[in-house]
N, CA, C and O of each residue as an XYZ file, in Angstrom:
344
protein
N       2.909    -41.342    -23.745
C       2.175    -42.360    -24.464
C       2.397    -42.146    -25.952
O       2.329    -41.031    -26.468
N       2.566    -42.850    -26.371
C       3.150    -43.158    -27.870
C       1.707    -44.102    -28.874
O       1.136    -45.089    -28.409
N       1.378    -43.479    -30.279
C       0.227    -44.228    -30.819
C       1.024    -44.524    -32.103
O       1.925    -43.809    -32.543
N       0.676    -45.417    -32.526
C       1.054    -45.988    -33.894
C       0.163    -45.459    -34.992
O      -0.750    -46.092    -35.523
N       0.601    -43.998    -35.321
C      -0.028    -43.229    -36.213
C      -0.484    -43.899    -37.419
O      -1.540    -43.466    -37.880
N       0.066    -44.839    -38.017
C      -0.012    -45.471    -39.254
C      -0.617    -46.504    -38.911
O      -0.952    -47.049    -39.962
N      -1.001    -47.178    -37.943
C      -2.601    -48.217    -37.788
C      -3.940    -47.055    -37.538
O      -5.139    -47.203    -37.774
N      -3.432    -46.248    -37.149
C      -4.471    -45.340    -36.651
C      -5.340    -44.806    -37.903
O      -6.569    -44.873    -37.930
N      -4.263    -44.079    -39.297
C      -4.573    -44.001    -40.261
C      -5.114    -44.606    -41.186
O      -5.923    -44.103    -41.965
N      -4.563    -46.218    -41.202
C      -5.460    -46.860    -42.034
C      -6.669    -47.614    -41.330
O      -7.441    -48.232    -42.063
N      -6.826    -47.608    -40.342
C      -8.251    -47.798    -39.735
C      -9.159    -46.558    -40.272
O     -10.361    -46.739    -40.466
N      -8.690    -45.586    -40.451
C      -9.654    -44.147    -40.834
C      -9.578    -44.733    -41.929
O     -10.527    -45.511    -42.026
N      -8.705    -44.762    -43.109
C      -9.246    -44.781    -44.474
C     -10.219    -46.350    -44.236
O     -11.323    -46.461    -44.769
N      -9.767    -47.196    -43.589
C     -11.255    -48.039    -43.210
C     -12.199    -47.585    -43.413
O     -12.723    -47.690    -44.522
N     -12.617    -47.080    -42.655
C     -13.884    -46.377    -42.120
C     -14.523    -45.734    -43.677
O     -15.617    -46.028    -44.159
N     -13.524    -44.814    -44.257
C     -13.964    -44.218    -45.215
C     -14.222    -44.822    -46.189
O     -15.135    -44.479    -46.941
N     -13.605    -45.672    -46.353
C     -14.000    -46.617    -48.002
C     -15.262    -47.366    -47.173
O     -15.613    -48.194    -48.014
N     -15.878    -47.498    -46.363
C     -17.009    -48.040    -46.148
C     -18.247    -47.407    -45.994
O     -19.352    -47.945    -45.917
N     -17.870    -45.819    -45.943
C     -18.649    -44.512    -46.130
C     -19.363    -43.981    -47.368
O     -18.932    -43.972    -48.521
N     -20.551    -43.534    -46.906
C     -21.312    -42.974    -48.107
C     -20.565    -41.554    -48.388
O     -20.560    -40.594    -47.617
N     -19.909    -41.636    -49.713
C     -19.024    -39.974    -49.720
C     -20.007    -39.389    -50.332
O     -20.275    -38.219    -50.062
N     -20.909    -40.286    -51.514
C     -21.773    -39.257    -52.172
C     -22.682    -38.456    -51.204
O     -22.928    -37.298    -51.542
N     -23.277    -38.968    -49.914
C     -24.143    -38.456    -49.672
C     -23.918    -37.755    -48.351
O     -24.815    -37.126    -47.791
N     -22.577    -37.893    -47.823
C     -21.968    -36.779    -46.556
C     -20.769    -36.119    -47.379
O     -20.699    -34.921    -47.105
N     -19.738    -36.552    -48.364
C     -18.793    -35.588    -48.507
C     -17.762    -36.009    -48.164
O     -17.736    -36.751    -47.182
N     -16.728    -35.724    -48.760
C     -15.293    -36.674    -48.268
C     -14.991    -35.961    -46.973
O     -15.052    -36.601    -45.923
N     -14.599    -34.404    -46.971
C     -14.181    -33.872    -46.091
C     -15.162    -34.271    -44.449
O     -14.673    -34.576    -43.361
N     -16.029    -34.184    -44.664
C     -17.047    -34.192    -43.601
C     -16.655    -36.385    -42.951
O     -16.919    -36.738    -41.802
N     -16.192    -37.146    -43.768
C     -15.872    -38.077    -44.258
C     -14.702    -38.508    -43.027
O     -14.661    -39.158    -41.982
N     -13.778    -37.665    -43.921
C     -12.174    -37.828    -43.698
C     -12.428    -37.280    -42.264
O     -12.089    -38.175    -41.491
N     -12.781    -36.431    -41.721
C     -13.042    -35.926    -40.278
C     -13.770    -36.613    -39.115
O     -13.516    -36.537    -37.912
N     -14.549    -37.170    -39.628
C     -15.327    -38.048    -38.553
C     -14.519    -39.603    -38.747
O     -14.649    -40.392    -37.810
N     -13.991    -39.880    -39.518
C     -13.037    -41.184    -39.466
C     -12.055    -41.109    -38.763
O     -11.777    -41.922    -37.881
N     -11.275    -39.934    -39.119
C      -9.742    -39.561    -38.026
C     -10.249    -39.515    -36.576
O      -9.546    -39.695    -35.582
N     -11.593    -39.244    -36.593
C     -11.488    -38.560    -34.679
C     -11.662    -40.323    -34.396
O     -10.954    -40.878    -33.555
N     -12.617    -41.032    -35.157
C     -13.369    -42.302    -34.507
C     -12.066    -43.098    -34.365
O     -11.874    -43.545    -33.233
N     -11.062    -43.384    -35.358
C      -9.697    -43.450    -35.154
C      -8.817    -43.372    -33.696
O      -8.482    -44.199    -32.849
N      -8.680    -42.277    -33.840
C      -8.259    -41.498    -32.719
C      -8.508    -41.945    -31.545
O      -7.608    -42.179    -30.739
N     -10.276    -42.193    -31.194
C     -10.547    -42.427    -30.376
C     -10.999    -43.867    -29.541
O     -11.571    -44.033    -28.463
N     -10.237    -45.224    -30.999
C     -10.688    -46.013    -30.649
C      -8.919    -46.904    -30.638
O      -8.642    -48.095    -30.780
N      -7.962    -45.596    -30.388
C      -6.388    -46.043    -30.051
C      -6.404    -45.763    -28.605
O      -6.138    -46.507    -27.661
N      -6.836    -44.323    -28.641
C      -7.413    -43.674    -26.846
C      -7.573    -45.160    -26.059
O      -6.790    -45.706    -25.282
N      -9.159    -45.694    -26.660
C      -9.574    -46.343    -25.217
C      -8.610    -47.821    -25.524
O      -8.589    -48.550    -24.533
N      -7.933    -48.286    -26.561
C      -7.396    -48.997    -26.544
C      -5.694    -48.972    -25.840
O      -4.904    -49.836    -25.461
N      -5.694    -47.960    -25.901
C      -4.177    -47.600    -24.498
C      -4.661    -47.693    -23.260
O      -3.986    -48.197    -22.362
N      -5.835    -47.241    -23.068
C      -6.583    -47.022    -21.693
C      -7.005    -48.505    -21.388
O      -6.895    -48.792    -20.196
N      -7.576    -49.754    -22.405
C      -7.026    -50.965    -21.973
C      -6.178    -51.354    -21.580
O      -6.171    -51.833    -20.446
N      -5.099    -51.310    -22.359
C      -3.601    -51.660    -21.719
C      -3.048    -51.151    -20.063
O      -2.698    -51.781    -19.065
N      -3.168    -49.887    -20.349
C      -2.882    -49.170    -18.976
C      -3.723    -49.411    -17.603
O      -3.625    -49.034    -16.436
N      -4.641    -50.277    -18.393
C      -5.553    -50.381    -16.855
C      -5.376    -52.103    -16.366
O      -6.174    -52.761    -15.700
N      -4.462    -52.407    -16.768
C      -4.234    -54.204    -16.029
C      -3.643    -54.271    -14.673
O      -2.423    -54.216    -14.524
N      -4.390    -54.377    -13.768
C      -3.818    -54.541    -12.625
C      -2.723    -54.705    -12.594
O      -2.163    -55.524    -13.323
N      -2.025    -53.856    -11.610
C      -0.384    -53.739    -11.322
C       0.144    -54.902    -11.106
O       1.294    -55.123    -11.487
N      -0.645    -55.913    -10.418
C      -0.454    -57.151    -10.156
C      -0.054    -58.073    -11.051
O       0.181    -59.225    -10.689
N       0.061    -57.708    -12.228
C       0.220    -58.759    -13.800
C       1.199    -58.333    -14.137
O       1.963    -59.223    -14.510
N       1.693    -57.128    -14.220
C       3.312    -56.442    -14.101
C       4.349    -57.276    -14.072
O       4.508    -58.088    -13.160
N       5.070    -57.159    -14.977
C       5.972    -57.661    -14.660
C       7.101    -56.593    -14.099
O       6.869    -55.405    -14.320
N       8.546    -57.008    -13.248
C       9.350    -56.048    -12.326
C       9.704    -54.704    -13.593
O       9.540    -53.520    -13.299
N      10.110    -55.071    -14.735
C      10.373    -53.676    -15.636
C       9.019    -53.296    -15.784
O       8.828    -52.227    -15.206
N       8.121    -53.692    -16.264
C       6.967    -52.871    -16.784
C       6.596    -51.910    -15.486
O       6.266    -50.755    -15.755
N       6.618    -52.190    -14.524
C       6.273    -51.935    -13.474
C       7.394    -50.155    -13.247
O       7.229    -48.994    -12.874
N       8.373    -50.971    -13.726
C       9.460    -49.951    -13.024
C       9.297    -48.604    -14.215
O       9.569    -47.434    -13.947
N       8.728    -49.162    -15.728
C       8.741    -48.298    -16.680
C       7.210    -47.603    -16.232
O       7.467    -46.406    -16.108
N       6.223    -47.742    -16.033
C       5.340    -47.266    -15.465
C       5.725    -45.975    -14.483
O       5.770    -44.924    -15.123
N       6.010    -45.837    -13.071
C       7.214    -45.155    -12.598
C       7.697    -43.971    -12.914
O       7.290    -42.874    -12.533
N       8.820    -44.285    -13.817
C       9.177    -43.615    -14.866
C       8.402    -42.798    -15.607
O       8.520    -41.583    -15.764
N       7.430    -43.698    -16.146
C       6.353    -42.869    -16.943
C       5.679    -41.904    -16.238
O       5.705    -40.789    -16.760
N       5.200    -41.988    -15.406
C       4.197    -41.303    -14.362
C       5.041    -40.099    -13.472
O       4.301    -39.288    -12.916
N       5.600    -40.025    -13.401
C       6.812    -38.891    -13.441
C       6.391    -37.405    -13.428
O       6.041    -37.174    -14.585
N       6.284    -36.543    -12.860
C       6.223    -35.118    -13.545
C       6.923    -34.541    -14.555
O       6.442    -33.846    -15.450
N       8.534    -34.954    -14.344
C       9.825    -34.235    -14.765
C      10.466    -35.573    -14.681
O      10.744    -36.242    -13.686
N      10.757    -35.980    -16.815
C      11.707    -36.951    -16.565
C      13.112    -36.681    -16.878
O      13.270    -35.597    -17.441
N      14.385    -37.497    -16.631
C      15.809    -36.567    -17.053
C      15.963    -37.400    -17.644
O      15.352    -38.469    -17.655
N      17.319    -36.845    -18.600
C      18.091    -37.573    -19.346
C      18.045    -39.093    -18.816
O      17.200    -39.836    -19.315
N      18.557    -39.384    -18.235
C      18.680    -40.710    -17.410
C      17.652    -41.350    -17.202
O      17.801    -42.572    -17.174
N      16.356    -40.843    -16.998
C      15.210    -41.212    -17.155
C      14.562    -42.007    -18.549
O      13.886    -43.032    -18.637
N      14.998    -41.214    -19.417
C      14.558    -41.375    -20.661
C      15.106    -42.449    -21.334
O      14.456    -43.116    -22.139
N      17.226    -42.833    -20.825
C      17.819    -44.077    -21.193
C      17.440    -44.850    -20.703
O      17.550    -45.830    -21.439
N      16.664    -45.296    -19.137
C      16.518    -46.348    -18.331
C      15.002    -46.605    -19.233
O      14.941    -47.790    -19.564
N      13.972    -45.929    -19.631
C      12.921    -46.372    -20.604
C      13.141    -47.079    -22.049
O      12.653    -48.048    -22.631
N      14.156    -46.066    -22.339
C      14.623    -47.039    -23.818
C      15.035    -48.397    -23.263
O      14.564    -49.375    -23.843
N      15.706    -48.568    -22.402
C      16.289    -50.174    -22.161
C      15.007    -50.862    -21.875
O      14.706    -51.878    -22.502
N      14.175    -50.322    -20.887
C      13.366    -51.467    -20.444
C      12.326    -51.660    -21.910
O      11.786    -52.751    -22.094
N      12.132    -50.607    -22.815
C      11.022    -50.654    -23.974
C      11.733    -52.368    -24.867
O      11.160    -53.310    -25.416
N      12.650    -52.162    -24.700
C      13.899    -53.143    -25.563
C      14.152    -54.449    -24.910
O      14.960    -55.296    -25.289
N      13.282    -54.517    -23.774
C      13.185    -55.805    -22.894
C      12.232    -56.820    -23.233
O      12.146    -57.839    -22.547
């Protein structure tokens, strides 16, 4: 699973420019923004990932698969780049 670090980030500095720094502290600040961040890409993958298999289309389906994998190979990893590129 892959997150788009740089929406993730400026949703935190969100958060923070809407924060009282005088009266919690940047650091205390900057820390509780990154996790809320963090954790609101979490349940937003965990949306995505939870659409019934049934809405799938035949690659997503097949990249799923793939994904879910224990041990992926080389070959594994080219047949994902193609279908990501679909």
């Amino acid at each position: 699973m892959t997150y788009d670090r740089s929406a993730i980030m400026r949703r935190a500095w969100e958060i923070i420019r809407k924060a009282d720094v005088a009266r919690f502290g940047l650091n205390v600040i900057k820390r509780n923004a990154l996790r809320a961040a963090w954790q609101e890409a979490k349940f937003a993958a965990e949306d995505a990932a939870a659409r019934p298999v049934a809405e799938l289309s035949a690659a997503e389906k097949e990249l799923v698969c793939i994904e879910n994998k224990n041990r992926q190979t080389d070959a594994d990893q080219r047949r994902m780049e193609e279908l990501r590129r679909i």
